[in-house]
N, C-alpha and C positions, 0 to 999 in steps of 0.2 A: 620085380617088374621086368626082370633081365627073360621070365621063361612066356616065348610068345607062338604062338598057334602058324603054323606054318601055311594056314590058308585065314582069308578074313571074313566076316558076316558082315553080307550088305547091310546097311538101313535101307528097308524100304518106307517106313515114317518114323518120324518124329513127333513129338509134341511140348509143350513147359507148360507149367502152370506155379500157380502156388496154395500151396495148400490153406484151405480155412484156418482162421485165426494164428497163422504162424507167416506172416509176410517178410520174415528176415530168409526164407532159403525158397531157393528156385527147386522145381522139380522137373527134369529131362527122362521122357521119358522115348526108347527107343525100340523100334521093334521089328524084329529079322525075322529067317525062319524057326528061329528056335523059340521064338515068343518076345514076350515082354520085358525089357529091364529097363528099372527106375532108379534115379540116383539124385541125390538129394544135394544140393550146392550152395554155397554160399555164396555172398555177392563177390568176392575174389575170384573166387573159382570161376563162376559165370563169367567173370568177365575175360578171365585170363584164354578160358577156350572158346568164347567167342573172337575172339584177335588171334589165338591162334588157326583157329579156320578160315580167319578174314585172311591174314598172311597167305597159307597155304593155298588158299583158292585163288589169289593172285600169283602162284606160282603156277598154278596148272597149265599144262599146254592146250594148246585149241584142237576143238574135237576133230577127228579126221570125217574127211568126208567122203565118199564112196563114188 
């Protein structure tokens, strides 16, 4: 996890859901310019990176203004 891309892919949507007859895993699915990717999560995981976006987005600074 240490080799990272020196530029990043926006998101421009998102979506979750869960799949028919399997309600124990969340599916995130995101989508930049390169297309589609889907990742499959457990209620830990879910939870773990929804707090940490909750965190991080109360660190962000205030958007500037023009």
């Amino acid at each position: 996890m240490n080799n990272r891309a020196t530029s990043a892919d926006f998101v421009t949507a998102f979506a979750t859901g869960w799949p028919e007859n399997q309600p124990d895993i969340m599916v995130l699915s995101l989508t930049t310019h390169k297309g589609i990717q889907d990742f499959a999560l457990n209620k830990e995981q879910a939870l773990l990176i929804a707090k940490t976006m909750k965190d991080t987005a109360a660190r962000l600074a205030k958007p500037k203004t023009v």
